[in-house]
C-alpha positions as CSV (number, residue, x, y, z in Angstrom):
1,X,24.6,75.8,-72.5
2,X,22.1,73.7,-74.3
3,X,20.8,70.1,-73.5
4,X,19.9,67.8,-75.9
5,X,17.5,64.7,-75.0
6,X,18.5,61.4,-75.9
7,X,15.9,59.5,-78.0
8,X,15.1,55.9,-76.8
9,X,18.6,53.3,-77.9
10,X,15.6,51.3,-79.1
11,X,12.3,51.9,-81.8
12,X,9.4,52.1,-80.1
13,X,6.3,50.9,-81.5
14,X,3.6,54.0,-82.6
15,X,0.7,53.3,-80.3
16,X,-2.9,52.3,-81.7
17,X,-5.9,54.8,-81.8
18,X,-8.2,51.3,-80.9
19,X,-8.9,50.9,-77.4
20,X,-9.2,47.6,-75.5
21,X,-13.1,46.6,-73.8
22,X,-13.0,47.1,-70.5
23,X,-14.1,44.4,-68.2
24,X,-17.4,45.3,-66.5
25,X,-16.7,46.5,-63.1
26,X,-17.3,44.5,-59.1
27,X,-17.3,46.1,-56.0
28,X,-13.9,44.8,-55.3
29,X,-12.6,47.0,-58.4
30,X,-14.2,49.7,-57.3
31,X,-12.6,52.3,-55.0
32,X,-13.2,55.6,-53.4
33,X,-16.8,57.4,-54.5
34,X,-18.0,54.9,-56.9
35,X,-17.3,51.9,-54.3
36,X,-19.3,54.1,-51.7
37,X,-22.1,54.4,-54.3
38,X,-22.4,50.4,-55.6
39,X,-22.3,49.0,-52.0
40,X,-25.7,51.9,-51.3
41,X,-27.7,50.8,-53.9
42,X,-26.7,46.7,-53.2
43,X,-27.9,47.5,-49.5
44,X,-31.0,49.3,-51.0
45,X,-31.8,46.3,-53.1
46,X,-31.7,43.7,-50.1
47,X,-33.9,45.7,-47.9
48,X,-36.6,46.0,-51.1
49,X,-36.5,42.0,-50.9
50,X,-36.4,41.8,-47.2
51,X,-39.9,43.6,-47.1
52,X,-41.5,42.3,-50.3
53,X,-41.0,38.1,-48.6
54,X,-44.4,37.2,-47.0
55,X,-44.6,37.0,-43.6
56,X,-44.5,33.1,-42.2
57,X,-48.0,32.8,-39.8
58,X,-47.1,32.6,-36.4
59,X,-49.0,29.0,-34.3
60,X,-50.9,29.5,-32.2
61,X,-49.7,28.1,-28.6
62,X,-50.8,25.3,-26.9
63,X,-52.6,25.9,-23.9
64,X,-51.7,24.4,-20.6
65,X,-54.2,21.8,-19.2
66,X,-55.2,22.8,-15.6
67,X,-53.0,20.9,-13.0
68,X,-55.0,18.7,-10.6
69,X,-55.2,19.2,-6.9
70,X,-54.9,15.8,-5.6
71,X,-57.5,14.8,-3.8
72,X,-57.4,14.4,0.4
73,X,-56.5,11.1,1.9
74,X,-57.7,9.6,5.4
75,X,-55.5,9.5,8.2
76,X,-56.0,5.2,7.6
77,X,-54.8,5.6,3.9
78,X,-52.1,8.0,4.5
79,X,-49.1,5.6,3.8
80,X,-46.5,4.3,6.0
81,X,-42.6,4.7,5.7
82,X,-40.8,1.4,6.7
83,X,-38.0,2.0,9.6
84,X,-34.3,1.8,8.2
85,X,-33.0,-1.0,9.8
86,X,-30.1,0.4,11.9
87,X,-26.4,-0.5,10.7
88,X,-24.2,-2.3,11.8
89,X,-21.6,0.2,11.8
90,X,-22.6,3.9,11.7
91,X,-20.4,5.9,9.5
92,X,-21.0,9.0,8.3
93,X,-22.0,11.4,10.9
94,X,-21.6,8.4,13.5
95,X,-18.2,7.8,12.6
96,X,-15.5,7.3,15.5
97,X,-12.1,6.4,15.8
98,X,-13.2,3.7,18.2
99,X,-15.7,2.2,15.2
100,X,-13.7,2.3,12.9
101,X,-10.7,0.3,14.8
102,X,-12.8,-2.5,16.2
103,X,-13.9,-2.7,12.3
104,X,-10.5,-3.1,11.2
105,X,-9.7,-5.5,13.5
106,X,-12.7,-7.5,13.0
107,X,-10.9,-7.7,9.2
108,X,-8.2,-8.9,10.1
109,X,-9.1,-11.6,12.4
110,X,-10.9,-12.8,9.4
111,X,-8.3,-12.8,7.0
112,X,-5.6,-14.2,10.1
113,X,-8.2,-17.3,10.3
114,X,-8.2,-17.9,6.9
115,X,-4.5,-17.5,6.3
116,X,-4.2,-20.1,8.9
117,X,-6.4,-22.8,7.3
118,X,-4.1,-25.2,6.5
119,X,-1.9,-25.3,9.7
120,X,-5.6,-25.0,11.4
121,X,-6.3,-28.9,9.2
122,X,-2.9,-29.4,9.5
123,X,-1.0,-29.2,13.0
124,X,-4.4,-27.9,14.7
125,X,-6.3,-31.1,13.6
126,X,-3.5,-33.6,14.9
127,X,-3.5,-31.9,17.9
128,X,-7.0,-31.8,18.8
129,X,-7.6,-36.1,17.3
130,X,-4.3,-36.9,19.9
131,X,-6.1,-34.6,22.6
132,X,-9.2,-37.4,22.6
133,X,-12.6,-36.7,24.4
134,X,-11.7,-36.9,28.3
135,X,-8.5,-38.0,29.7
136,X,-7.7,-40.6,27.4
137,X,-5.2,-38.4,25.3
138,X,-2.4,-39.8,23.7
139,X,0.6,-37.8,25.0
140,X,3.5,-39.7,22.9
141,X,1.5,-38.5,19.4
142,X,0.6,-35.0,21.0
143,X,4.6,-34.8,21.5
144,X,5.3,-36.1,18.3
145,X,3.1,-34.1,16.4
146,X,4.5,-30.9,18.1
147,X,8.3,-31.8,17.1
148,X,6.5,-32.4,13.7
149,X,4.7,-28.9,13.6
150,X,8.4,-27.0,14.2
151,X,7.6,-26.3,18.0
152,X,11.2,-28.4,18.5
153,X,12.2,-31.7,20.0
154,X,13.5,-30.1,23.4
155,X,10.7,-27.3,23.7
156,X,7.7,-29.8,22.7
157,X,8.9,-32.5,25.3
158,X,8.9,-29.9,28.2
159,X,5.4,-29.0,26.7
160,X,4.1,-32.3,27.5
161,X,5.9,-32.3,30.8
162,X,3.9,-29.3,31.9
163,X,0.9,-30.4,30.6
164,X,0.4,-33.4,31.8
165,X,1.3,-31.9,35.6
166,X,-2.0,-30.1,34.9
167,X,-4.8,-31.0,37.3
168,X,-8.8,-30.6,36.8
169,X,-8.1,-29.6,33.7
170,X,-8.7,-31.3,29.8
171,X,-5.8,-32.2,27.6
172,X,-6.5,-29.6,25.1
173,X,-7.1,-26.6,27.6
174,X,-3.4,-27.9,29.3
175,X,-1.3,-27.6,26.0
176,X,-3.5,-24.5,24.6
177,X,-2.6,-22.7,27.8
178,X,1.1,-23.9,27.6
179,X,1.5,-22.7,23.9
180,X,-0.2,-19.2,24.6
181,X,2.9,-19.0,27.9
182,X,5.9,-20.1,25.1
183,X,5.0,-16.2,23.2
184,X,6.6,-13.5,24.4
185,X,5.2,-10.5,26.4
186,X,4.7,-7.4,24.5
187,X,4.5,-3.8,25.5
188,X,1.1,-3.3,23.5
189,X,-1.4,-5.0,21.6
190,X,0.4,-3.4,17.9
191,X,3.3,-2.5,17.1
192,X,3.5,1.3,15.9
193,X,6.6,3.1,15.3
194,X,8.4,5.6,18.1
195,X,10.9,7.9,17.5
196,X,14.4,6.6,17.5
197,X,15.0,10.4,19.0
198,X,13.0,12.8,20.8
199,X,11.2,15.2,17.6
200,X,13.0,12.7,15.0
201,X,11.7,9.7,13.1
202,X,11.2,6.0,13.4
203,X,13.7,3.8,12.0
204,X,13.5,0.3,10.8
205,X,15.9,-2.1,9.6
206,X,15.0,-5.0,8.2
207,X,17.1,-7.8,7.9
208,X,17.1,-11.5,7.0
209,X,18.0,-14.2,3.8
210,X,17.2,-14.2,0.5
211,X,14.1,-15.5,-1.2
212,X,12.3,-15.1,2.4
213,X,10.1,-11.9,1.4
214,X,12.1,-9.4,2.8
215,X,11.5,-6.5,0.0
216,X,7.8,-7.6,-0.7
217,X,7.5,-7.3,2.8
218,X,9.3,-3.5,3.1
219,X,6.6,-2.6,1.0
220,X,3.8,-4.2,2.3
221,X,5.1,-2.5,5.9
222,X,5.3,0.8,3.9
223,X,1.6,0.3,2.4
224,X,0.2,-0.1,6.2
225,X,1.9,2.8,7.4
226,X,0.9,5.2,4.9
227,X,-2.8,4.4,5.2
228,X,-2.3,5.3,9.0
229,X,-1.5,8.6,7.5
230,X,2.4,8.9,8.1
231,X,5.2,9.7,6.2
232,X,7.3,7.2,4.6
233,X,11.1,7.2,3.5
234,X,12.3,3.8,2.0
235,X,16.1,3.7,2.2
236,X,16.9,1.4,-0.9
237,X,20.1,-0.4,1.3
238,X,20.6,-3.8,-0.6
239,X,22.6,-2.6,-3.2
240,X,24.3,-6.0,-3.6
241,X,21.4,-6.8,-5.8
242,X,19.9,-4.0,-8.5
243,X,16.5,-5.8,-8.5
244,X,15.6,-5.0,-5.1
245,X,16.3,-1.4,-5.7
246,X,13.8,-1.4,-8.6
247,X,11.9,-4.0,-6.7
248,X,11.8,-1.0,-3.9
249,X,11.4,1.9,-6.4
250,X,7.7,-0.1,-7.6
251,X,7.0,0.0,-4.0
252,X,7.5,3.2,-2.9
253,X,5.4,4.3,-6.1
254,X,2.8,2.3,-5.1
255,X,2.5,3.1,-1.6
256,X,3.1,7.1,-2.3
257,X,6.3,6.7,0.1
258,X,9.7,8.3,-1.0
259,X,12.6,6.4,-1.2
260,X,16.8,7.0,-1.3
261,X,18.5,5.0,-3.8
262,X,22.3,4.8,-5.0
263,X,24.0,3.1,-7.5
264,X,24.0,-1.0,-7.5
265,X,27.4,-2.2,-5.5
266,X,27.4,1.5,-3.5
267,X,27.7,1.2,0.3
268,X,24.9,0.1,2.0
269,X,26.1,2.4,5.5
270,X,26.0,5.8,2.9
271,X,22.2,5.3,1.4
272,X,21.1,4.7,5.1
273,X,23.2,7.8,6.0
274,X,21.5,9.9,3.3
275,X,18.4,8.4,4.0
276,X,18.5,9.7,7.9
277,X,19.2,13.2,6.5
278,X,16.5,13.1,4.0
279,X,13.8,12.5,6.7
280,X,14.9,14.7,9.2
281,X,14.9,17.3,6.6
282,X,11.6,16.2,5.4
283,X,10.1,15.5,8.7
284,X,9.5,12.1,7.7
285,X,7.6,9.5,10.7
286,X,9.3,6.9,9.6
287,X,12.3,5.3,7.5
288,X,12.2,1.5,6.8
289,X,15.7,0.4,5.7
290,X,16.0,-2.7,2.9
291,X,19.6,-4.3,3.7
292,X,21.4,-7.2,1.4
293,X,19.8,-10.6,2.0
294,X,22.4,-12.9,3.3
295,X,23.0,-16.3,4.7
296,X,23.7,-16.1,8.2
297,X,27.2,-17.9,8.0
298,X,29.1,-14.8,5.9
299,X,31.0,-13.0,8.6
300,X,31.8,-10.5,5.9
301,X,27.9,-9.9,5.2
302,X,27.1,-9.9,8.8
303,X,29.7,-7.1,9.2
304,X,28.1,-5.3,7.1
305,X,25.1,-4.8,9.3
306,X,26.9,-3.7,12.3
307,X,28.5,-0.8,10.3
308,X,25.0,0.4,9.3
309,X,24.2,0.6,13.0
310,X,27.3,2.2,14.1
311,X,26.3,5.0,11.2
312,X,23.1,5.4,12.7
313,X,24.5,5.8,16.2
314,X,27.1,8.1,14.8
315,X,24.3,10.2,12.8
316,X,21.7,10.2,15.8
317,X,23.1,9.5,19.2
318,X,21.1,7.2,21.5
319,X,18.6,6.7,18.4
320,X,16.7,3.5,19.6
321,X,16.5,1.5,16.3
322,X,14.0,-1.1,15.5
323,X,15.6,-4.2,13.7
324,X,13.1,-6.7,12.3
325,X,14.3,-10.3,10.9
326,X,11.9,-11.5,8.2
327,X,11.8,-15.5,8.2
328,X,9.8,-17.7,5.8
329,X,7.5,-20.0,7.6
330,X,8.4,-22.4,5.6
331,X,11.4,-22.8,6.3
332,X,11.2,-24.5,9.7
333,X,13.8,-24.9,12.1
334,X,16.3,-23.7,9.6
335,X,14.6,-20.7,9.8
336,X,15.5,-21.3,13.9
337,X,18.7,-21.1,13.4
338,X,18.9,-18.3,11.1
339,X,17.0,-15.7,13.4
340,X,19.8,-16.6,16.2
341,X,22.6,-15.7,14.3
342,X,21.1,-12.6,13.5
343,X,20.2,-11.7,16.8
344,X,23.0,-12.1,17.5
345,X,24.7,-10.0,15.6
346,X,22.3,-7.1,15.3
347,X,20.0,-7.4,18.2
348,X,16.9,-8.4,16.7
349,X,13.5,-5.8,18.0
350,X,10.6,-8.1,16.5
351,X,10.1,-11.0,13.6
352,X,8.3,-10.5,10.5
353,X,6.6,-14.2,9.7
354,X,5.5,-14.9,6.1
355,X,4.1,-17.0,3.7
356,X,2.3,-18.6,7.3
357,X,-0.5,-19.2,4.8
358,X,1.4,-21.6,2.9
359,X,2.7,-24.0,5.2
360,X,1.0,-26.8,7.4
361,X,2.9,-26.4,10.1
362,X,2.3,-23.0,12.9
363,X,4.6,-24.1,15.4
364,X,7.8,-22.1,14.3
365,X,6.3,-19.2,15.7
366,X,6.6,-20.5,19.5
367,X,10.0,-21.7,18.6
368,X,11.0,-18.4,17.3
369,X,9.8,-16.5,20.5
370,X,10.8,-18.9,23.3
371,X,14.5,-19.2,22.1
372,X,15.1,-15.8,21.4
373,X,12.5,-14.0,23.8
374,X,11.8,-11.4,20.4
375,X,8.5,-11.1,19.8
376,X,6.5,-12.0,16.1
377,X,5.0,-8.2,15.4
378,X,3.3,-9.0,11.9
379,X,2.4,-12.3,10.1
380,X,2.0,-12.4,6.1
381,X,-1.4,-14.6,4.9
382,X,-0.9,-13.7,1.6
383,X,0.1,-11.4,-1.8
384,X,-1.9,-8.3,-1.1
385,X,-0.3,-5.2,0.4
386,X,-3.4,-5.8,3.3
387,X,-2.3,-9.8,3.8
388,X,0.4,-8.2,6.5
389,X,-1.6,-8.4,9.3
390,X,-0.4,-7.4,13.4
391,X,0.7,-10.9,15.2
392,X,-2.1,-11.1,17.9
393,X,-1.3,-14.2,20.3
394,X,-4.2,-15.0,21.6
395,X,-6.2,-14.8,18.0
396,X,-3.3,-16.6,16.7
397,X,-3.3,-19.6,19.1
398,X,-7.7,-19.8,18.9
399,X,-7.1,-19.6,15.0
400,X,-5.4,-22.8,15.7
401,X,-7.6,-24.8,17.2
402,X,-10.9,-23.2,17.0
């Protein structure tokens, strides 16, 4: 069988004898032996260059000048270090818990004296005109200007009564030592939080109206007790108003505290309840409970507190619960009456007094703790986390007239 080859569909084109230039050749173009052979002779070159570049003339180096030996001083030249004066708190390697409290509280007998200034010009300064140099004090203007200064009609005229049976003793030293007896006793000189159980946290709820303070406060309580190195849970219970739980959130940021938070309008009893299994599980020292500010004449709002303590009871048995009322010092005998209702309804533990540093008038606090026998555990003298300061009575009543 033959084959026969198909010739191209198309005429080709005869191809030319003449030949194109070829472009001179690089290294890149180059491959294999000749590649091997340019790159030898390119290396050859550069070392040819390399030795044929005159050498640059080295410096000579500087020479060192001799160092001095210093020269031998008398014993009466020889100077003299000055002492360090010794301070007047050693810290450092001196430090001590015992130091380092009495500094604290030297701090904040400073800042309760100036937070006092103007019920110290105030109240403090009628008092001590009325009080006169000897026995020639004007008793009817010392008992006027303590129903004035929120001590109370009926408390400021048995003041005076018991006063005035005073014998060998001045005017001012009678009613100074009168005021100091109206405070209630208290188990230590500050308050510090307990266990509501045995191996479980603290617990407080804080209670009291709106527009007194009461979340600034929280967070001001939180701040103290973090830099005493415990551990914080806020429970975010006013849910009746959304600010506070942001208001709360910003706090517990700041302080470095956590905090519990449900939904605005939720049930105050349930973020509480959550809140008491968040610590526990945490091994938190501590849980300080925000609740709805109210006015003290909504039975329906007042209810409201009772069920958180019946879901504390229910949650930890026994738990002893601390329940502070924060009242505005401003506020007066208003304030009085709001702190009773309360109290009654909750069982107050301790009062939270602020904005004392904006009011003339100091005498609400021995109102406060002769009607209802509850002790003022912290005072607030100002804006800063550090203006809520431990209530001491006897600083608080020489902070008055001193």
């Amino acid at each position: 069988m033959r084959f026969f080859r198909r010739g191209p569909s198309e005429p080709q084109e005869p191809e030319s004898d003449a030949q194109e230039p070829l472009a001179p050749q690089t290294t890149e173009d180059l491959i294999g032996e000749e590649w091997r052979r340019v790159s030898a002779d390119a290396d050859e070159a550069d070392e040819a260059e390399i030795l044929e570049a005159p050498a640059a003339p080295e410096e000579p180096l500087a020479e060192e000048p001799p160092a001095e030996e210093p020269a031998p001083q008398s014993a009466a030249e020889a100077p003299v270090a000055d002492a360090e004066p010794a301070p007047a708190w050693a810290w450092g390697a001196d430090w001590s818990p015992e130091k380092a409290d009495a500094a604290r509280r030297e701090r904040e007998l400073q800042q309760l004296e100036d937070g006092l200034e103007k019920s110290r010009t105030g109240f403090g300064a009628r008092l001590r005109s009325a009080f006169g140099g000897g026995d020639d004090a004007d008793w009817d203007e010392i008992e006027e200007i303590l129903i004035t200064g929120d001590v109370g009609a009926a408390l400021s005229m048995d003041l005076v009564e018991q006063a005035r049976r005073r014998r060998n003793v001045t005017a001012e030293t009678a009613v100074r030592e009168e005021l100091a007896a109206l405070l209630a006793p208290r188990d230590a000189r500050h308050w510090e939080p307990t266990p509501a159980v045995e191996g479980g946290p603290g617990i407080v709820l804080v209670v009291g109206v709106n527009g007194t303070g009461k979340t600034t406060t929280i967070g001001k309580l939180a701040a103290r007790e973090r830099a005493n190195g415990r551990r914080v849970v806020l429970a975010a219970a006013d849910t009746f108003r959304a600010a506070a739980i942001d208001q709360l959130r910003i706090w517990a940021q700041r302080t470095d505290s956590e905090i519990i938070a449900h939904a605005p309008n939720a049930d105050p009893a349930a973020v509480v309840f959550d809140a008491l299994d968040a610590a526990i599980a945490r091994h938190a020292d501590v849980i300080i409970a925000d609740t709805a500010g109210r006015l003290h004449t909504k039975a329906n709002l007042m209810d409201e507190l009772s069920k958180v303590r019946r879901v504390i009871d229910k949650r930890l048995p026994g738990a002893s619960v601390e329940t502070f009322f924060v009242l505005d010092a401003t506020t007066g005998q208003n304030g009085l009456a709001q702190a009773k209702a309360f109290h009654g309804a909750v069982g107050l533990t301790g009062v939270i007094l602020t904005k004392l540093d904006s009011t003339a008038k100091g005498g609400i606090v021995f109102a406060i703790e002769r009607e209802l026998g509850v002790p003022v555990r912290f005072v607030g003298v100002g804006e800063k986390a550090e203006d809520l300061l431990p209530f001491d009575p006897e600083a608080f009543v020489a902070a008055l007239f001193d």
